[in-house]
N, C-alpha and C positions, 0 to 999 in steps of 0.2 A: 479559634476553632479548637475546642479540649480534645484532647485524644479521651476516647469513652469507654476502654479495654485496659487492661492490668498485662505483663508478661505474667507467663508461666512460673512458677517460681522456680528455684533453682534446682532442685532437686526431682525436677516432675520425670516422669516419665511419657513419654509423646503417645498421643492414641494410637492405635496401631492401623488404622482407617485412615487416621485425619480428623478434623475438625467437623462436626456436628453427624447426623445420619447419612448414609449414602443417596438416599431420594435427595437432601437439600441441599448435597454437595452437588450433585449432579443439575439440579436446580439453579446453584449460582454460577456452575461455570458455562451453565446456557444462557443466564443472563450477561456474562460479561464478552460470550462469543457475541449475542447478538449489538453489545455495545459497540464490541473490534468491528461487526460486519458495516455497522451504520457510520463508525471512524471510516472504513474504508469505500466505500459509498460517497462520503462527502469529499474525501480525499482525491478523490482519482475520477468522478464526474467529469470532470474536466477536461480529461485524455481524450473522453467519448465526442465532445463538444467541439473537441479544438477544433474541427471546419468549420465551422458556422460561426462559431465567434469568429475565427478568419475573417470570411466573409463579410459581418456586422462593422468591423471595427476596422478592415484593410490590411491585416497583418501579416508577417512571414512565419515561416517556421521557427525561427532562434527567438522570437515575439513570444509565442506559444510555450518555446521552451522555459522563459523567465517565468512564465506562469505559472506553468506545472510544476518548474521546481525551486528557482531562489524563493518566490512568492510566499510558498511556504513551509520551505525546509529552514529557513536561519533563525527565523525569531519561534521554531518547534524546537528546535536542538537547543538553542540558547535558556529559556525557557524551561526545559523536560529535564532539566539537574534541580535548581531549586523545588519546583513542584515534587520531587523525586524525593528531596530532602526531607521536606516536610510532608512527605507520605510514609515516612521513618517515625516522623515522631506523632502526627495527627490521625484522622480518623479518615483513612483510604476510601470507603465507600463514600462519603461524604465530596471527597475531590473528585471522585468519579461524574456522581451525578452533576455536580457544579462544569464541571468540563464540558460532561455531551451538551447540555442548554447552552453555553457559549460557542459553541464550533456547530450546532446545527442552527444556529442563530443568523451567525454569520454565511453558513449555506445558500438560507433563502435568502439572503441580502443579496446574493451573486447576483439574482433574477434582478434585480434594481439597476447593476451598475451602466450609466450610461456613457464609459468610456473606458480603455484599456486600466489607465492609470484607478479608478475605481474600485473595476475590477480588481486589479494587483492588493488593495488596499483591503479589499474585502479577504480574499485570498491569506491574505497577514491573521487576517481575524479569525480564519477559522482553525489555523496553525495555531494561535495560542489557545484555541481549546481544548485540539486534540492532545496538545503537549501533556495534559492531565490522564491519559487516560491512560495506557499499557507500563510505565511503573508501578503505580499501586494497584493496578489489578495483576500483576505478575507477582507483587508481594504478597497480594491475599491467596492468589493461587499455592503460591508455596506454602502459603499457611494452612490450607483446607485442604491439600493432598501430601501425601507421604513422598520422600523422596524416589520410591523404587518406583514408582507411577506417575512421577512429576513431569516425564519426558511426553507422555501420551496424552497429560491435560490440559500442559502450555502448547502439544500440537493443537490438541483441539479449539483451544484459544484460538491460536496463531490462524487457523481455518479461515477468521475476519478477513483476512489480505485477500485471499481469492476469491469466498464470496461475495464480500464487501465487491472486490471489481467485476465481480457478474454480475451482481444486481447493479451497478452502477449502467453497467452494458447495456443488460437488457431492455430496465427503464428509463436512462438517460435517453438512448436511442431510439426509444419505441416516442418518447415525449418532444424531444427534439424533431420529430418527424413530423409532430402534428402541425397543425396551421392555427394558427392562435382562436380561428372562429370555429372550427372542431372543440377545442377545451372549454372555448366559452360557453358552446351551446349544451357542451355536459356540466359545466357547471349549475347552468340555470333548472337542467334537467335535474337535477337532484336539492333543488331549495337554495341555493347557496349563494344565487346570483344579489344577491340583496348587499353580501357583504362586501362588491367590487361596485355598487352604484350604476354611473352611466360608464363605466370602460369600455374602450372600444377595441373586444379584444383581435378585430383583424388586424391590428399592427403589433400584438404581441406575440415577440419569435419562440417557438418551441424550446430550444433553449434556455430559454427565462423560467418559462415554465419549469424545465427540468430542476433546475435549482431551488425553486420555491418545493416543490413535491416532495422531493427527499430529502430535504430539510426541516420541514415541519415536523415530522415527526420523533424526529429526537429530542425533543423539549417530553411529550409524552415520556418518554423511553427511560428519560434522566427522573423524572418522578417514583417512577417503577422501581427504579435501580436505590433511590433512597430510599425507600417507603418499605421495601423487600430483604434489602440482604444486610446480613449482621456483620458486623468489625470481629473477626476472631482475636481472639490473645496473639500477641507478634513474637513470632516464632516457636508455636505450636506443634508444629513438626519435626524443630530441629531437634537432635540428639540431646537430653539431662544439661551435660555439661555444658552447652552452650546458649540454653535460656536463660533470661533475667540475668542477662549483661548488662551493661554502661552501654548507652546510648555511642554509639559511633561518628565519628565527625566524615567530613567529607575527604581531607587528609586521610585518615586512615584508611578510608574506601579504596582508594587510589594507592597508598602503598600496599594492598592485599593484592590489589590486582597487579601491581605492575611486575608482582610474583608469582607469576601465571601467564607461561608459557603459551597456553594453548587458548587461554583465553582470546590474548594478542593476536593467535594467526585466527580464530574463531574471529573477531572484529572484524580481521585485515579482511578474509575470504567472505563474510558476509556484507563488507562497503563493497567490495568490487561488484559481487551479486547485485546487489542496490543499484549501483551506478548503472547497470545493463541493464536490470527491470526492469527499473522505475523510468530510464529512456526509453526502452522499446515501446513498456506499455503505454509511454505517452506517445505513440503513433503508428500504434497498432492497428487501428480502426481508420487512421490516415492513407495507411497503406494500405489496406482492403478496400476503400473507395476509389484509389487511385490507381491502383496497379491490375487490379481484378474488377474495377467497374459495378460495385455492391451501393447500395442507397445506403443510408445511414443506417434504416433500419437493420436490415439484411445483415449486412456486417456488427450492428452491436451485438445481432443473436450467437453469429457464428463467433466472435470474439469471447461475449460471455456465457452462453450456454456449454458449448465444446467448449473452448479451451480453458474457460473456470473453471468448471466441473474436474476436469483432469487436473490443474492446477490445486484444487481441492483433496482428489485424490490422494497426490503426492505433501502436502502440507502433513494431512493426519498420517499417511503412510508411516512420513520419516520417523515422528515420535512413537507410534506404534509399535516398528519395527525396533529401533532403540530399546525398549524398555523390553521386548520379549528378546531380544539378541545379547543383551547385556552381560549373561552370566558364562554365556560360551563365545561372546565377541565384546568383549567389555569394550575396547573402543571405535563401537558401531558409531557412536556419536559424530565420529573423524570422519573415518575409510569412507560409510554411507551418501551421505552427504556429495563428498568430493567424488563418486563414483556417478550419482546425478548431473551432479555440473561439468562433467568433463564428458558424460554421453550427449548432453543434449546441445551439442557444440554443431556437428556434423548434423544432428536431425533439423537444428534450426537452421543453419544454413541451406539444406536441401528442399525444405519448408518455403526459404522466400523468396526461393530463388526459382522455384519449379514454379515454370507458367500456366498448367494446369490445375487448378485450388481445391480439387478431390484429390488428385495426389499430394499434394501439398500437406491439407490437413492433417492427414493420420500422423504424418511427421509431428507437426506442430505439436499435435494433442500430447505424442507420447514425450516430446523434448518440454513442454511445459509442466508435465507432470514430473519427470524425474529432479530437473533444475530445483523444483521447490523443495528441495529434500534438505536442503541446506536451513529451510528459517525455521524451524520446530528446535532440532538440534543447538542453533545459535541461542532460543531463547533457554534451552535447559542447561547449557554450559553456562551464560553469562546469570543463573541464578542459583547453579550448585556450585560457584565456585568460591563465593560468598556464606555468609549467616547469615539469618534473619535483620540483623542491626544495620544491615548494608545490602540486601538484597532486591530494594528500589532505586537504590542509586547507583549501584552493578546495570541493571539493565538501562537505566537513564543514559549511562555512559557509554554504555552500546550503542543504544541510539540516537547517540549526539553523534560520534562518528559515522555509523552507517547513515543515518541521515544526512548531517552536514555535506558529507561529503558525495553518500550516493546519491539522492534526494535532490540535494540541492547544486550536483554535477549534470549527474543523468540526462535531465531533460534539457539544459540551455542546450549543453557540449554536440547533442545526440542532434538539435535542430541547427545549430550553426554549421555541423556536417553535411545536413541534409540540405541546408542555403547553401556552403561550397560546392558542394557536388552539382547543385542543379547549376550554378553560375557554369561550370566545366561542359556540363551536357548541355548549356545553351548556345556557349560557346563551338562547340563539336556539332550544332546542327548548323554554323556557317549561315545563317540569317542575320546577325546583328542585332541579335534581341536579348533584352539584359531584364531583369525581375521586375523592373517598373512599368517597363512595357508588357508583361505577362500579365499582370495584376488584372486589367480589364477583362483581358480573354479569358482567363481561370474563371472568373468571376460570372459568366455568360451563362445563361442557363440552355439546355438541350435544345429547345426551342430555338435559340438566339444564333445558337453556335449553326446549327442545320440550315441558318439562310445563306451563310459565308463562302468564301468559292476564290478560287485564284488563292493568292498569298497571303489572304488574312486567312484562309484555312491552315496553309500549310505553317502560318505562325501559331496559329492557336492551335493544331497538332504537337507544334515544334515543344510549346511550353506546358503544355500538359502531362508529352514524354518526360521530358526535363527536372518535373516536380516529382515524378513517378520515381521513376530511377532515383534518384537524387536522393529520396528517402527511403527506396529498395536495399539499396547501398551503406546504406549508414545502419540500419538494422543490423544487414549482416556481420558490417563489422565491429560493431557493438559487441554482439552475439561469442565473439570469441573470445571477451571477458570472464565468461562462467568457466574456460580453462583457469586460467591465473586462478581464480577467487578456489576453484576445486585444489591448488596445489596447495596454499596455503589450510584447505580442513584435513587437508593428508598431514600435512606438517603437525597439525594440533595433536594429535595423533601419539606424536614420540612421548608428552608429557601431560597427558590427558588423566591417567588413573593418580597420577603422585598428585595433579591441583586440584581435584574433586572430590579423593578419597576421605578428606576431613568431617565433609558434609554429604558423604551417600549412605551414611547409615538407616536402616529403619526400621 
């Protein structure tokens, strides 16, 4: 794959825009938002699901958890350096499109898997897709936007994460609800039914569904993405003097960085974020069914419509704010940040803990907006801290740590809590009921449950509370990770203008 763009030469001086007109700048970074939204979408589907594959497959929470996060956090960090590398030296928009067609491929494969182990296998697959996508499009971005504006374009970028999990929400959940002869009978209604033969689709679960839906369409999406957006000159934006360099090794990436203070507590404080997120949000909707009594549908809306949308909010807020704060708080990028993650400590906590869910909500909404104030920021330090020569494998290595470790922490750590905690509260209801005896009664549907009476109710009360709590609990204390992850963007803070100020000129 030739690289098909020239650097700058040495002596250029950088547009004072950026890279091409303002209409088609703003044209590609809505095409690689909507790439982030549909990474995030295939990503995180899964949080929305985890009952029902429960249910399908017999599993527990810490089951769920391998899912959501070794499944595909190890071989995307491991991965997301080489890819990294050679979006340094090859044609980025190229790996872009290549990426989305293999990770929404692997999407709708999910709908097929007929066992956990499948599953997990698919799950792998769609990890080394997405591995290709947010190094070289952070690299293109740095190349089509100047740096005094780079903070507000990588927020808007970064916007994928939240949107991406409210439409995953929405749709997961509204699909997952259906009854497989509901989809079939709109299939046929729209011409289409020719292409499933004689299926029969009242034994296909909503869920399956869901993963074929919102995966399909990123094979389209990867077309568009090649067919449409040009490979700028690499390192277009940066300063004269630092265009049309020697190609950078991966060594050298790594000694720039490991001199940079701030970059370090910017990793540290956005892996601890990760680990808290990416757990909660894998049982966010767990705990809305369980604790508040919501259908799946019910709760994808309130999980993605509310607290996306504020989630969103705070994405674009941070880098917004950053780039207009800049010149009378030059290190907004710090303070900002850590000022989010250390407010939405208390609000979350009062959020999940408050048994009535209209009081509850406002909490949430405004603790999930602030928290995300930290990823805009993360991405514009881990890509001004660097040059062009090295500014996909800067963020590569971001997110090999914050993933490896948040990613693929988060969600086992966060479900193996939530199986602790309910063993204690099953234990604490003094029945003699342990998780394999639960397993049937959870499993019961409303109908089933409403004929029981005597001591199979009061067990099947016993383990329901059990499940509730149990994952109540482990939220919360989850929840008081965005402390720590805030101290550490305060720390970045001391040495932020000395590691940055090489590459903020413009």
């Amino acid at each position: 794959m030739a690289e098909t763009t020239i650097n700058a030469p040495a002596n250029a001086v950088p547009a004072s825009e950026g890279f091409g007109s303002a209409s088609y700048r703003a044209y590609v970074l809505s095409a690689l938002l909507i790439v982030y939204i549909f990474n995030f979408i295939d990503r995180t589907i899964v949080n929305i699901l985890t009952e029902p594959i429960k249910l399908t497959f017999g599993l527990e929470d810490w089951q769920m958890g391998l899912l959501g996060g070794p499944a595909f956090a190890v071989l995307y960090t491991f991965i997301g350096i080489p890819i990294a590398r050679g979006a340094e030296r090859y044609n980025r928009v190229v790996i872009i499109a290549l990426a989305t067609a293999v990770w929404s491929l692997f999407t709708a494969l999910c709908g097929f898997a007929m066992s956990f182990t499948m599953l997990f296998l698919f799950r792998v697959g769609v990890s080394i897709g997405e591995a290709g996508c947010t190094p070289p499009a952070q690299s293109l971005i740095a190349d089509y936007f100047k740096p005094s504006s780079r903070a507000t374009a990588v927020s808007v970028y970064a916007l994928g994460v939240p949107l991406g999990g409210m439409l995953a929400s929405i749709f997961g959940g509204q699909l997952a609800g259906l009854e497989g002869a509901q989809f079939g009978a709109w299939i046929n209604s729209v011409g289409l039914g020719f292409l499933f033969g004689d299926l029969d689709w009242s034994q296909v679960e909503g869920w399956r569904i869901a993963f074929v839906v919102v995966g399909l369409p990123g094979l389209l999406i990867s077309l568009i993405v090649w067919r449409t957006i040009k490979e700028p000159p690499r390192g277009y934006t940066d300063p004269a003097a630092l265009q049309g360099l020697e190609k950078s090794s991966f060594k050298d990436a790594l000694a720039v960085l490991s001199k940079k203070p701030a970059y370090r507590h910017v990793v540290f404080g956005a892996t601890l974020a990760s680990f808290v997120g990416y757990g909660v949000g894998q049982f966010t909707t767990s705990f809305l069914l369980r604790t508040h009594g919501l259908s799946i549908q019910e709760a994808s809306l309130l999980y993605g419509i509310v607290l996306g949308i504020m989630a969103a909010i705070g994405v674009f807020a941070s880098g917004w704010l950053a780039d207009k704060m800049a010149k009378r708080h030059p290190n907004s990028l710090s303070w900002l940040p850590a000022v989010g993650m250390a407010a939405s400590v208390p609000l979350y906590a009062f959020g999940f803990l408050m048994e009535n869910l209209w009081l509850a909500v406002p909490a949430l909404m405004i603790a999930a907006m602030i928290h995300y104030f930290y990823l805009g920021p993360m991405y514009a330090v881990s890509g001004g801290v660097v040059d062009s020569r090295m500014r996909a494998t800067s963020v590569a290595i971001t997110l090999f740590v914050v993933n490896l470790l948040g990613y693929g922490l988060g969600p086992p750590l966060i479900g193996v809590l939530s199986t602790f905690l309910k063993t204690v509260f099953l234990d604490g209801a003094g029945l003699g009921l342990t998780l394999e005896a639960c397993k049937p009664l959870l499993s019961m549907s409303a109908d089933a449950k409403a004929l029981l009476g005597g001591a199979e109710l009061q067990a099947a009360n016993a383990c329901a509370s059990a499940e509730a709590r149990g994952l109540q609990w482990s939220i919360v204390i989850f929840c008081g990770g965005y402390g720590w992850a805030a101290l550490h963007y305060l720390l970045a803070g001391r040495t932020l203008q000395r590691d940055m100020v090489a590459y903020s000129a413009s």
